[in-house]
DRENTORBA-637669 format. One record per residue (C-alpha): residue number from 1; z, y, x; residue in three letters. Coordinates in Angstrom, 3 decimals, always signed. Layout:
# residues N
+-----+----------+----------+----------+------+
! pos !        w !        v !        u ! code !
+-----+----------+----------+----------+------+
! NUM !        Z !        Y !        X !  ALA !
...
+-----+----------+----------+----------+------+
***
This chain:
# residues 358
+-----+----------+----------+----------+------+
! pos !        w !        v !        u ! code !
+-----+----------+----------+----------+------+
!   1 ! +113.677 !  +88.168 !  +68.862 !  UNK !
!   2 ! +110.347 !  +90.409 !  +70.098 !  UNK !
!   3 ! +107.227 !  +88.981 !  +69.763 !  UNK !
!   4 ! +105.063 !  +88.108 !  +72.885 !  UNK !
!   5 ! +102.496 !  +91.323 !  +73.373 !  UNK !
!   6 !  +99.339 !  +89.929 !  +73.015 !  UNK !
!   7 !  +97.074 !  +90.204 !  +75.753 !  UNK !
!   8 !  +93.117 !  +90.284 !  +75.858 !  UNK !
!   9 !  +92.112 !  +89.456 !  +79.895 !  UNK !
!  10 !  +88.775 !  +91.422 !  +80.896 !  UNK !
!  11 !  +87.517 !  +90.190 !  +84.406 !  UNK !
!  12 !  +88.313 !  +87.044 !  +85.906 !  UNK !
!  13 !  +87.715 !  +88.298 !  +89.594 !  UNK !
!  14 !  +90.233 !  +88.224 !  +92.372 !  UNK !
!  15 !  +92.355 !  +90.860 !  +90.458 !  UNK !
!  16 !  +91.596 !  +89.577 !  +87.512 !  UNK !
!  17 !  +92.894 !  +85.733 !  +88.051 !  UNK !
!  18 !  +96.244 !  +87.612 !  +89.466 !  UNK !
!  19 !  +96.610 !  +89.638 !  +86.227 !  UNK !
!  20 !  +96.301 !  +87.145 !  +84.230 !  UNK !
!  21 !  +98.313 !  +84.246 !  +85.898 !  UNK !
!  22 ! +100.854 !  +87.059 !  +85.687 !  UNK !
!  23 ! +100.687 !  +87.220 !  +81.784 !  UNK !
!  24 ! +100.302 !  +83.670 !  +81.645 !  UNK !
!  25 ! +103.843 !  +83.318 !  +83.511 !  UNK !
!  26 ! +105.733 !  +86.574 !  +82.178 !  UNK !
!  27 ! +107.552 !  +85.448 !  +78.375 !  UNK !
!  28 ! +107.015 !  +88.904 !  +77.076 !  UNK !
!  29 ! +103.187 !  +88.671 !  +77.242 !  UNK !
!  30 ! +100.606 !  +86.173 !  +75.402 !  UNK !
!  31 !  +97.265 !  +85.753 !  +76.435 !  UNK !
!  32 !  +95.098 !  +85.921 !  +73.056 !  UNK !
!  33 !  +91.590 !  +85.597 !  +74.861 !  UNK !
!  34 !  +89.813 !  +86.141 !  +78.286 !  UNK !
!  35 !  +86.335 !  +87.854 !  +78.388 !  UNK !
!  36 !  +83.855 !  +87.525 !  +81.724 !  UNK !
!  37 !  +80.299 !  +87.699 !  +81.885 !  UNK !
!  38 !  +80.112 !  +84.251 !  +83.503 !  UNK !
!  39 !  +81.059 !  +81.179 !  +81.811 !  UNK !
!  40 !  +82.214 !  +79.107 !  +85.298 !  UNK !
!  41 !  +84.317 !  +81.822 !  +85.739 !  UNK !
!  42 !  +86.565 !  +82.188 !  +82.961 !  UNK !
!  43 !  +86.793 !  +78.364 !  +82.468 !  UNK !
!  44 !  +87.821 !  +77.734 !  +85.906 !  UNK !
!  45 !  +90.729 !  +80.598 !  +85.202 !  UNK !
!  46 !  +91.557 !  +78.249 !  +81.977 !  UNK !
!  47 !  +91.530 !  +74.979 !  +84.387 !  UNK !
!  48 !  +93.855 !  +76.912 !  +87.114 !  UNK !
!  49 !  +96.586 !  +77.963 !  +84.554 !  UNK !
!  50 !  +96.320 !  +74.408 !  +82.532 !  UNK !
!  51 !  +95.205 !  +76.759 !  +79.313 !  UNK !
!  52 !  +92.820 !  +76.413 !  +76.581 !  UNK !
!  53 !  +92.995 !  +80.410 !  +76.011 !  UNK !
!  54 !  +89.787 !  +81.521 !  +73.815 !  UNK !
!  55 !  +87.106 !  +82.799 !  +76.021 !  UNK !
!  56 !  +83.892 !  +85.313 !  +75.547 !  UNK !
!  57 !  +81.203 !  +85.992 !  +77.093 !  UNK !
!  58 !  +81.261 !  +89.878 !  +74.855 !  UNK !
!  59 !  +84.071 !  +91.931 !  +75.567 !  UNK !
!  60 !  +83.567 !  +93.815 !  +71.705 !  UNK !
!  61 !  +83.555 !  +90.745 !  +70.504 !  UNK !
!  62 !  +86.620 !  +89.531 !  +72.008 !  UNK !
!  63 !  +88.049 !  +92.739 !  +70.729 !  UNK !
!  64 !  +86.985 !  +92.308 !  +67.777 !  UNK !
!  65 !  +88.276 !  +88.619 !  +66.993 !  UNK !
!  66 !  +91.474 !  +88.885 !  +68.905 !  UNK !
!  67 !  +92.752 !  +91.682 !  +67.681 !  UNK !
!  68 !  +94.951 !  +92.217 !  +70.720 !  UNK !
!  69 !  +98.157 !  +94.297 !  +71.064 !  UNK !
!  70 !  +96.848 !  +95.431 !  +74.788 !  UNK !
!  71 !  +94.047 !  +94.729 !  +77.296 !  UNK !
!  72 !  +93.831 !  +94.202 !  +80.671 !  UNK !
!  73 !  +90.473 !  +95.518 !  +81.930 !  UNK !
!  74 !  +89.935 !  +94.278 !  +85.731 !  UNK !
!  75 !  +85.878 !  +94.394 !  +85.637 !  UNK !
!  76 !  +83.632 !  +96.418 !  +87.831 !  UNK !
!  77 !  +84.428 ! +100.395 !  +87.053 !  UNK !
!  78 !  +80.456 ! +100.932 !  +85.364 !  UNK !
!  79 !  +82.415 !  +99.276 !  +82.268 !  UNK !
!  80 !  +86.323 ! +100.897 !  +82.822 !  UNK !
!  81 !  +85.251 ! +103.826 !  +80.325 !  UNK !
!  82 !  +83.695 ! +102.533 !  +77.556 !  UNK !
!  83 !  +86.090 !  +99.623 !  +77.395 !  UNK !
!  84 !  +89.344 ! +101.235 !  +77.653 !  UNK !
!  85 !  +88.392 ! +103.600 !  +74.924 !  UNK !
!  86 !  +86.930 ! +100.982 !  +72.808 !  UNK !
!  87 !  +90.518 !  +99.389 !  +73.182 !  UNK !
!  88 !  +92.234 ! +102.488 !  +72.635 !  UNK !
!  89 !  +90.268 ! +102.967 !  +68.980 !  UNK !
!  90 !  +91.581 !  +99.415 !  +68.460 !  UNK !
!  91 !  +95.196 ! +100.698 !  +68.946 !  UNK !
!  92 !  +95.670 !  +98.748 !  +72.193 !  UNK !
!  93 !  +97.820 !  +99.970 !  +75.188 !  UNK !
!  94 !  +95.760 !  +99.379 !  +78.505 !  UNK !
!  95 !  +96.044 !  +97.753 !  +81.354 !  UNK !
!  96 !  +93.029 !  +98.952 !  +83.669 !  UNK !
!  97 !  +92.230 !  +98.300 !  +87.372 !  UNK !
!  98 !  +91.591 ! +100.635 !  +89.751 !  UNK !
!  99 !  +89.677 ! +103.243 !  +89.910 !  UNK !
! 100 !  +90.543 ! +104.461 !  +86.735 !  UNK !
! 101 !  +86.746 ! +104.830 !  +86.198 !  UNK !
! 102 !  +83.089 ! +105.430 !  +88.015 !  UNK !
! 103 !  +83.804 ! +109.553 !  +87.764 !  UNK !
! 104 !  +86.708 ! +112.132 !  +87.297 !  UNK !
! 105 !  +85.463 ! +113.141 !  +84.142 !  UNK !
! 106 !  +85.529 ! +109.447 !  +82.570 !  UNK !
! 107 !  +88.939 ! +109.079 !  +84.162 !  UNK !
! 108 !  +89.668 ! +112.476 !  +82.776 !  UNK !
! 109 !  +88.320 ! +110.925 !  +79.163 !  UNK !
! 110 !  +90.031 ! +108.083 !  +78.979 !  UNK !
! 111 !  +93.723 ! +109.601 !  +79.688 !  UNK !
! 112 !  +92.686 ! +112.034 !  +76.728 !  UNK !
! 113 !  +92.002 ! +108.885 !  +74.696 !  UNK !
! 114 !  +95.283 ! +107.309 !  +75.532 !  UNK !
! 115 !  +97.052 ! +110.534 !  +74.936 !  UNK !
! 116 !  +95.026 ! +111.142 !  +71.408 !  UNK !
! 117 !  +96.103 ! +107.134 !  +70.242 !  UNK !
! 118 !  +99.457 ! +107.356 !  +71.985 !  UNK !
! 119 !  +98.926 ! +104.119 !  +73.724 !  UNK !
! 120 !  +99.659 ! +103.603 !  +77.072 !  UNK !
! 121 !  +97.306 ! +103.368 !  +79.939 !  UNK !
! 122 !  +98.660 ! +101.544 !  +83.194 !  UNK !
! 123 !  +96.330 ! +102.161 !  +86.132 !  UNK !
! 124 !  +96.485 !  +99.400 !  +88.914 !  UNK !
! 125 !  +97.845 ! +101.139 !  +92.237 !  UNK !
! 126 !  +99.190 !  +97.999 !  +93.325 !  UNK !
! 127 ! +100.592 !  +99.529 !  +96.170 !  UNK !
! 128 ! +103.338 ! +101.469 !  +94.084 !  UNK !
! 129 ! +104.861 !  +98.338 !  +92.816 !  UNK !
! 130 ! +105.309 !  +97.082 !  +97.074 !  UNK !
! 131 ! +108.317 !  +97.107 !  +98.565 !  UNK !
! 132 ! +106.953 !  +97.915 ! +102.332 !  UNK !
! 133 ! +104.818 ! +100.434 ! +101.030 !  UNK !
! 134 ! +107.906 ! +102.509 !  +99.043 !  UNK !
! 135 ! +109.588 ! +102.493 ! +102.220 !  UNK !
! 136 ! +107.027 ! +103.443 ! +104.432 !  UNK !
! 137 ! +106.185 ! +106.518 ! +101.849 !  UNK !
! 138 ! +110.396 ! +107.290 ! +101.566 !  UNK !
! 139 ! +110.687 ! +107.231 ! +105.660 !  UNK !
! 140 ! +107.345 ! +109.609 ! +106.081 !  UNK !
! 141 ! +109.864 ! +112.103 ! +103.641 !  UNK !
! 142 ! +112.172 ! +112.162 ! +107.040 !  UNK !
! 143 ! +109.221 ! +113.204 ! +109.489 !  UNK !
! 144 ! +109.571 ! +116.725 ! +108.696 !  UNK !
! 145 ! +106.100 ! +118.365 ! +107.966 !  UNK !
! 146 ! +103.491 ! +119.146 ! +108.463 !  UNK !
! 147 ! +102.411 ! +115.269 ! +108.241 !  UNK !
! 148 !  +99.221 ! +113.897 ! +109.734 !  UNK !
! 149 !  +98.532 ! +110.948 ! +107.985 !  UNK !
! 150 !  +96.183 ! +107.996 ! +108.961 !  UNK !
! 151 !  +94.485 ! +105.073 ! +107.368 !  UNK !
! 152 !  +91.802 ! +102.952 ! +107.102 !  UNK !
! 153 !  +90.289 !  +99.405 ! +105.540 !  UNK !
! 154 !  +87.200 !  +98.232 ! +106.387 !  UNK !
! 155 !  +86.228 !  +95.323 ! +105.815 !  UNK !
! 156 !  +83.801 !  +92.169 ! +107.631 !  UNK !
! 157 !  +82.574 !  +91.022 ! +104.794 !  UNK !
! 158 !  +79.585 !  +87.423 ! +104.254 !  UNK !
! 159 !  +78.860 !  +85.239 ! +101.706 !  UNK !
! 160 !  +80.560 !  +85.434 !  +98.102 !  UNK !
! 161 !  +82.853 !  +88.544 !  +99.473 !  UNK !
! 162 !  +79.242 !  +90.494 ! +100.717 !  UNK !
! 163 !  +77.417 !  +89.638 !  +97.111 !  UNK !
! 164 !  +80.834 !  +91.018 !  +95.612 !  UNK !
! 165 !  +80.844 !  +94.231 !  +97.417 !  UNK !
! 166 !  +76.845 !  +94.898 !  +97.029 !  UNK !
! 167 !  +77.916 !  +94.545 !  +93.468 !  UNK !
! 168 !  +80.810 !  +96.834 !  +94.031 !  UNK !
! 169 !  +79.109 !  +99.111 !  +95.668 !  UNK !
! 170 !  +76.099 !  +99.504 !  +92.998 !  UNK !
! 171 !  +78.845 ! +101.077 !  +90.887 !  UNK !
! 172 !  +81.003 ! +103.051 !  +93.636 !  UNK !
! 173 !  +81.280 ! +103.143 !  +96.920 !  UNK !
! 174 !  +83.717 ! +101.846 !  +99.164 !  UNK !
! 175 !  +85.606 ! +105.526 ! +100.153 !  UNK !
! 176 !  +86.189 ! +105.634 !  +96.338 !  UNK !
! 177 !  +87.113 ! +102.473 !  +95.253 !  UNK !
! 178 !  +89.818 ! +101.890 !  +98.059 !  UNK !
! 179 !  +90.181 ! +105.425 !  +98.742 !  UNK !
! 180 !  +92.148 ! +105.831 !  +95.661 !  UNK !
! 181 !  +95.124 ! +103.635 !  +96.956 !  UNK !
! 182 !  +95.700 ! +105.180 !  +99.994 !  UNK !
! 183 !  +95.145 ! +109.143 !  +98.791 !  UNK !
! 184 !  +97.409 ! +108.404 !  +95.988 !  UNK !
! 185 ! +100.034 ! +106.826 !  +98.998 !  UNK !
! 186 !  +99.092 ! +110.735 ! +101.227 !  UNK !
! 187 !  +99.846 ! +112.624 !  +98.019 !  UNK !
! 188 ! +103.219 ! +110.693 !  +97.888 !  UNK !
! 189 ! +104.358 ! +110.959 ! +101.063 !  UNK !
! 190 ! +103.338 ! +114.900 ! +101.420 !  UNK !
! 191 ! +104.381 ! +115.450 !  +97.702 !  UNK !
! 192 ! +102.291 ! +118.837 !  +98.289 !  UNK !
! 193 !  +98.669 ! +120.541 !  +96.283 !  UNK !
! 194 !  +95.600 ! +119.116 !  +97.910 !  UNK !
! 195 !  +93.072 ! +122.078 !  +98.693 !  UNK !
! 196 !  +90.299 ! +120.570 ! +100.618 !  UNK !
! 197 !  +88.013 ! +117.732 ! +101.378 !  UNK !
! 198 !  +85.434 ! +116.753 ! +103.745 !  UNK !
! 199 !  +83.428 ! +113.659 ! +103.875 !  UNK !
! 200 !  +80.570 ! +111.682 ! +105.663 !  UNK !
! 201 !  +78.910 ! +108.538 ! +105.075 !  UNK !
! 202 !  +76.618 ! +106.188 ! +106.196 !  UNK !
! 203 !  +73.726 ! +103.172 ! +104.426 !  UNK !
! 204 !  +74.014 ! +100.583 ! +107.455 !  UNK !
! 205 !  +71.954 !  +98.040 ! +105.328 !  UNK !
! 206 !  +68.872 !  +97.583 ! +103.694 !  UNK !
! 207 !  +70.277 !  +95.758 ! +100.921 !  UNK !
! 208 !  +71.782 !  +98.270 !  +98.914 !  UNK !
! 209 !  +70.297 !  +99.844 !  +95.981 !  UNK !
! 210 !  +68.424 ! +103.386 !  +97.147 !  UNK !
! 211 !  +71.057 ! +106.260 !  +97.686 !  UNK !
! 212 !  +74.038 ! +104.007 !  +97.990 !  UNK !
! 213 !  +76.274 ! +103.848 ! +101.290 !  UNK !
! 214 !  +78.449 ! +100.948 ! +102.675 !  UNK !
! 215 !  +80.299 ! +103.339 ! +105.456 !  UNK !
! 216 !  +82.590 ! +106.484 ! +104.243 !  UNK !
! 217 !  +85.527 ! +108.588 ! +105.576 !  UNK !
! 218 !  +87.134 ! +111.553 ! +104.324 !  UNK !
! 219 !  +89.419 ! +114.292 ! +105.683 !  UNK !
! 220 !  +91.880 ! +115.991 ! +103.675 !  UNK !
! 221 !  +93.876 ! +118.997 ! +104.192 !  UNK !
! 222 !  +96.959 ! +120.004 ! +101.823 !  UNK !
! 223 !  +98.856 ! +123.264 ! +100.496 !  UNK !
! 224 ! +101.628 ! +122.419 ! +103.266 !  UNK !
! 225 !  +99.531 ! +122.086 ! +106.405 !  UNK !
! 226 !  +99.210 ! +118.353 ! +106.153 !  UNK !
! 227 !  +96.289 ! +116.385 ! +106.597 !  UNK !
! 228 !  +94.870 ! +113.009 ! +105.892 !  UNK !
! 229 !  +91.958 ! +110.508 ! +107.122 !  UNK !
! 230 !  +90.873 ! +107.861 ! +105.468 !  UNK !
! 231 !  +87.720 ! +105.479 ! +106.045 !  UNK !
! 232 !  +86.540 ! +102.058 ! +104.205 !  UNK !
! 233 !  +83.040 ! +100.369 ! +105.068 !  UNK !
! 234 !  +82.039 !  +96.686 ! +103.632 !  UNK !
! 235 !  +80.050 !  +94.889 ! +105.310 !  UNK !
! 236 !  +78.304 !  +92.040 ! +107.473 !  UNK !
! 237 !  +77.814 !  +94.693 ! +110.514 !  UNK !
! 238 !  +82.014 !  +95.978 ! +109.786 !  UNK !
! 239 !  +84.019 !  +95.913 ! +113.032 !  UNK !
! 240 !  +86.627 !  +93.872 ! +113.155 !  UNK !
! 241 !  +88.284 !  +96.090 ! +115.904 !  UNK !
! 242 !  +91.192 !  +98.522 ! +114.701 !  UNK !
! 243 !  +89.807 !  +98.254 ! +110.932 !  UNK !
! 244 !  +94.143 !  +98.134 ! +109.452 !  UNK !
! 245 !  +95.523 ! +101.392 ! +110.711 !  UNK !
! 246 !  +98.231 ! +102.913 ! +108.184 !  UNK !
! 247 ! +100.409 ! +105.570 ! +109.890 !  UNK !
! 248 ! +102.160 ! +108.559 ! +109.153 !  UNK !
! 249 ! +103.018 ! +111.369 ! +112.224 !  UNK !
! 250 ! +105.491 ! +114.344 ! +111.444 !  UNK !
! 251 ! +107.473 ! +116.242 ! +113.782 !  UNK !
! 252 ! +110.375 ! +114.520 ! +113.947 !  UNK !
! 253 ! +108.349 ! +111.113 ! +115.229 !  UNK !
! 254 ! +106.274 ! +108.845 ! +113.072 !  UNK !
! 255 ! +106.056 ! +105.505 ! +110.853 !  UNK !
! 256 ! +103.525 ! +102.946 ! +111.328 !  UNK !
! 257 ! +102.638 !  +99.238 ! +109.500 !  UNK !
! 258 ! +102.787 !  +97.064 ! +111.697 !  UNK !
! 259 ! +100.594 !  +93.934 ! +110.077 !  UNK !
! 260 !  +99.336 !  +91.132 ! +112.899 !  UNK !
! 261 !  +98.435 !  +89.081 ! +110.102 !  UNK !
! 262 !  +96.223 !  +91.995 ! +108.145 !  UNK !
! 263 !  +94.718 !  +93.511 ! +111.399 !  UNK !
! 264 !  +94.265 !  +89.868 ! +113.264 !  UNK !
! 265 !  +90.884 !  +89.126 ! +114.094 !  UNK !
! 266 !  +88.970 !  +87.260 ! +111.106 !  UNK !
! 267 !  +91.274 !  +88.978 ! +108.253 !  UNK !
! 268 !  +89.041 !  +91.987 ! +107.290 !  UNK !
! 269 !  +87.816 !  +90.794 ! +104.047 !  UNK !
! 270 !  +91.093 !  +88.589 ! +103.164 !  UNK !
! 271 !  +91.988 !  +90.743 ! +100.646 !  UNK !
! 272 !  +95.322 !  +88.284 ! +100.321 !  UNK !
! 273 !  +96.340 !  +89.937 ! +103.771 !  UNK !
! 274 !  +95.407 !  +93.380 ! +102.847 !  UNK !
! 275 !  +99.072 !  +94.040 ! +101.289 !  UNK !
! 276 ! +100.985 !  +91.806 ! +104.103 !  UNK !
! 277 ! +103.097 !  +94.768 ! +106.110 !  UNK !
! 278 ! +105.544 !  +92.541 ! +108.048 !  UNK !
! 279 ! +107.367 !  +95.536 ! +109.515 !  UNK !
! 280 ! +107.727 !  +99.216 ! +109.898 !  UNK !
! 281 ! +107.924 ! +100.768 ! +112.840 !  UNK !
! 282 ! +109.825 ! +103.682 ! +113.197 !  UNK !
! 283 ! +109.682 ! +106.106 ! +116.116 !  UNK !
! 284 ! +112.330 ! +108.646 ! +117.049 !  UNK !
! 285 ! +110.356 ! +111.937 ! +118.960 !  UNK !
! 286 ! +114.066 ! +113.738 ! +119.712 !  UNK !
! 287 ! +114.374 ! +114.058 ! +123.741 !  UNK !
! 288 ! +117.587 ! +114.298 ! +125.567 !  UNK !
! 289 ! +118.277 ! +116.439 ! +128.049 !  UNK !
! 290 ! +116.537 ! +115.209 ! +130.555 !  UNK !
! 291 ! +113.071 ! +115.028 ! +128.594 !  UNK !
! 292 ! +113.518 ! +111.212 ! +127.838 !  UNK !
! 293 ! +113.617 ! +109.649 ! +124.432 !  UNK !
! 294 ! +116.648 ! +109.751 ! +122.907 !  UNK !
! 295 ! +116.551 ! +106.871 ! +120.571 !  UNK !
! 296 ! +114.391 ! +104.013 ! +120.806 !  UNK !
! 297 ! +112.301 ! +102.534 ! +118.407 !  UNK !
! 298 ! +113.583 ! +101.228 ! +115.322 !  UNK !
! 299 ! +111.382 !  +98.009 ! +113.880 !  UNK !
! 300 ! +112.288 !  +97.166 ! +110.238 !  UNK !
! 301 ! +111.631 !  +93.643 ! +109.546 !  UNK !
! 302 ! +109.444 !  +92.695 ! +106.153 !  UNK !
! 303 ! +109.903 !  +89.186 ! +106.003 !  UNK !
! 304 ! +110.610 !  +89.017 ! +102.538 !  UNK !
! 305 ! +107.672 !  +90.423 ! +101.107 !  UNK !
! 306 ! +105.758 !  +89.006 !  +97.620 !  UNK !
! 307 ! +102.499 !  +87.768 !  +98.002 !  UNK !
! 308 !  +99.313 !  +89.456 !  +96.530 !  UNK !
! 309 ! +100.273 !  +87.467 !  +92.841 !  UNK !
! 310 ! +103.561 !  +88.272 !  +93.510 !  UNK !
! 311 ! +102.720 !  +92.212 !  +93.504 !  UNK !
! 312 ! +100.310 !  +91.741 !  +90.422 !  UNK !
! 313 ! +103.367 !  +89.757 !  +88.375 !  UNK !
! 314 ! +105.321 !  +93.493 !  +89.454 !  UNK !
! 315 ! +102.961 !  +95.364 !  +88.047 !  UNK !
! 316 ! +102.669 !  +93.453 !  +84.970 !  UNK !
! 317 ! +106.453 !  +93.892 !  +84.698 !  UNK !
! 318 ! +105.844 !  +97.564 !  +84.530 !  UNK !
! 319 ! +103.261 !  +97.999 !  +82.075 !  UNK !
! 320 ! +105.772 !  +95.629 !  +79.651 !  UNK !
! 321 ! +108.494 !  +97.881 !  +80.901 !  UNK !
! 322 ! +106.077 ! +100.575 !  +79.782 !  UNK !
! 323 ! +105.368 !  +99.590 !  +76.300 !  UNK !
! 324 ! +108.910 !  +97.961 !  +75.430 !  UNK !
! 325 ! +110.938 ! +101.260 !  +76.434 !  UNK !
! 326 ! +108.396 ! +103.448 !  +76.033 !  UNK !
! 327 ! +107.930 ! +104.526 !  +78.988 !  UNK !
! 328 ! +106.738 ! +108.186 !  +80.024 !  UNK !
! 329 ! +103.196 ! +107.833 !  +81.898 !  UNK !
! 330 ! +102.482 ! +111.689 !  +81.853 !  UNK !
! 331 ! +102.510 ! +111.676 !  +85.822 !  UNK !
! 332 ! +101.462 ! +108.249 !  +86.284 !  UNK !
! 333 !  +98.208 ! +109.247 !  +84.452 !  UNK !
! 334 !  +97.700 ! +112.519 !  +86.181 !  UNK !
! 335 !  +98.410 ! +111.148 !  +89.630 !  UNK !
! 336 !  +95.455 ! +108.838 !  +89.359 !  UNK !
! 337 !  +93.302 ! +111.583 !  +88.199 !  UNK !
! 338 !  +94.173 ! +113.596 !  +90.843 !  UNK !
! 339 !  +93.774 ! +110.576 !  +93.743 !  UNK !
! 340 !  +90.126 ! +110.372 !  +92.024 !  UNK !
! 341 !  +89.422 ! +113.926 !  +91.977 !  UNK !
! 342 !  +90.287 ! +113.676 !  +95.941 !  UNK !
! 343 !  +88.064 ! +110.897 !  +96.929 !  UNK !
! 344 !  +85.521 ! +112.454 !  +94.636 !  UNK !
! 345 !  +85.131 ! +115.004 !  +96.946 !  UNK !
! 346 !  +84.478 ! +113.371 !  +99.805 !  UNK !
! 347 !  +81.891 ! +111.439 !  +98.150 !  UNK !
! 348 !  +80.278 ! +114.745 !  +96.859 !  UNK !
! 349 !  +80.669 ! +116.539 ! +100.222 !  UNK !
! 350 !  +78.490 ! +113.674 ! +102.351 !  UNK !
! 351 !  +75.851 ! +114.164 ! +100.114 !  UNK !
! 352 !  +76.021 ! +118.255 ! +100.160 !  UNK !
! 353 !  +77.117 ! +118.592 ! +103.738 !  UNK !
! 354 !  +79.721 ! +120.978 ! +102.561 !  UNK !
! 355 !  +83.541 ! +120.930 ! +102.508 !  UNK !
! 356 !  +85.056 ! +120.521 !  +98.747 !  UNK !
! 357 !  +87.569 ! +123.232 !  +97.707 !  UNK !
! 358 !  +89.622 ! +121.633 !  +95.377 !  UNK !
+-----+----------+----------+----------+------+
***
């Protein structure tokens, strides 16, 4: 019989809790130790999943004494570097949240790492493992192209969610750390080279550190005449008016989310309802002969859907998947490099004023 991999739990935040009730509840995996910087917080994880797991306050030193077979590293990205390579020169396979880390070329180190100690590195693009989200990105394939492709997530945030996206934010801002998600989902659907990126942002609060921005959008423009918006601001002042758009427009008609319960009024910074599609719907743009619409609207229902643990128990699946079979991650790694390189960009062309060749 395999052993249980054991698992050393980094971050005990919203994704963190999901990752690790996911370990907690999946037989392949054993949770050897979870690491935060605040007490409260990793005891009340303990409390929630009926546990006594160890817990540290160090994450070296959890390293250290647990001597773990992988970690899963779901902190802020300032610390996604140094701790996934300290874990790689421990001989773990990682786990890691995303972004893969604060800049390209830390994401670009720690693939090199993973490659160098043949371990495997699992980045969390939770939206890969959804079942809405696969078949939004395999209709947009039967658009035609070019694609224009539009999304956005902001996000009306107060109290705990606010002080957590300050935080965020003192590390990345918000067009890179959700950006990632939803380039990765444009480079998917358009399967094509990106070649350029534009960008503009915005500081709509005092309370920021100097030089950071709670407001960004990008524009992106790929090798086959497709192009992409994106936008993500955090905030107290955030509109709550038209902040969940997620469509796709090709010649042949277009694909849309539709999500009442994401996009309702209130639900900005329920990041629960972020991943909630409900249904699809798919429009037809073929006229008949008389200039009318030839086929009505098709809306594919998504009743069935997991939850946000539900998704984060899928993509613990995979990274077991990954290190029990073996698993190829050659253009899982690269594709979050690239989706970082893109949003990169756009940060780097607000503050130049220029467009990005990539």
């Amino acid at each position: 019989m395999t052993s249980p991999i054991r698992v050393l739990c980094a971050g005990a935040g919203h994704m963190g809790r999901s990752h690790a009730l996911a370990y907690h509840r999946l037989p392949g995996f054993e949770i050897c130790g979870i690491v935060t910087r605040s007490a409260a917080s990793r005891a009340a994880l303990n409390a929630e999943m009926g546990s006594s797991y160890p817990e540290f306050g160090d994450f070296h030193e959890a390293l250290r004494v647990t001597q773990p077979d992988a970690v899963s590293i779901s902190t802020y990205p300032d610390t996604h570097a140094a701790y996934a390579e300290a874990a790689f020169d421990a001989g773990c396979h990682v786990f890691i949240e995303k972004p893969l880390a604060e800049t390209v070329a830390d994401a670009e180190r720690i693939v090199a790492k993973a490659r160098e100690k043949r371990r495997k590195l699992v980045i969390g693009y939770i939206l890969r493992h959804h079942p809405s989200w696969i078949r939004f990105i395999e209709l947009a394939h039967t658009l035609g192209k070019p694609l224009v492709m539009r999304m956005n997530l902001n996000q009306q945030s107060s109290g705990a969610n606010w002080k957590t996206h300050k935080n965020l934010i003192s590390s990345i801002p918000p067009i890179v750390d959700c950006g990632v998600h939803y380039v990765d989902v444009m480079c998917q659907m358009t399967r094509s080279k990106p070649i350029r990126v534009s960008g503009i942002g915005a500081r709509l609060t005092d309370e920021l550190p100097e030089g950071k921005i709670n407001y960004g959008a990008l524009q992106v423009t790929f090798e086959d005449g497709s192009v992409g918006w994106y936008e993500a601001g955090w905030g107290p002042m955030m509109s709550e008016v038209a902040f969940f758009v997620k469509d796709v427009v090709g010649p042949k008609g277009c694909v849309s989310i539709v999500a009442d319960k994401a996009a309702a009024e209130g639900q900005s910074a329920n990041v629960d309802a972020h991943t909630q599609t409900q249904a699809l719907r798919l429009h037809h743009a073929e006229l008949d002969d008389e200039g009318n619409f030839a086929r009505q609207d098709e809306l594919i229902r998504l009743d069935d859907e997991p939850d946000h643990d539900g998704l984060c128990h899928r993509e613990q699946e995979f990274f077991l998947k990954a290190i029990r079979e073996d698993l190829d991650l050659g253009d899982h790694m690269e594709d979050a490099i690239a989706s970082m390189r893109i949003v990169a960009a756009a940060d780097e062309s607000f503050r130049t004023g220029k467009t990005i060749d990539l």
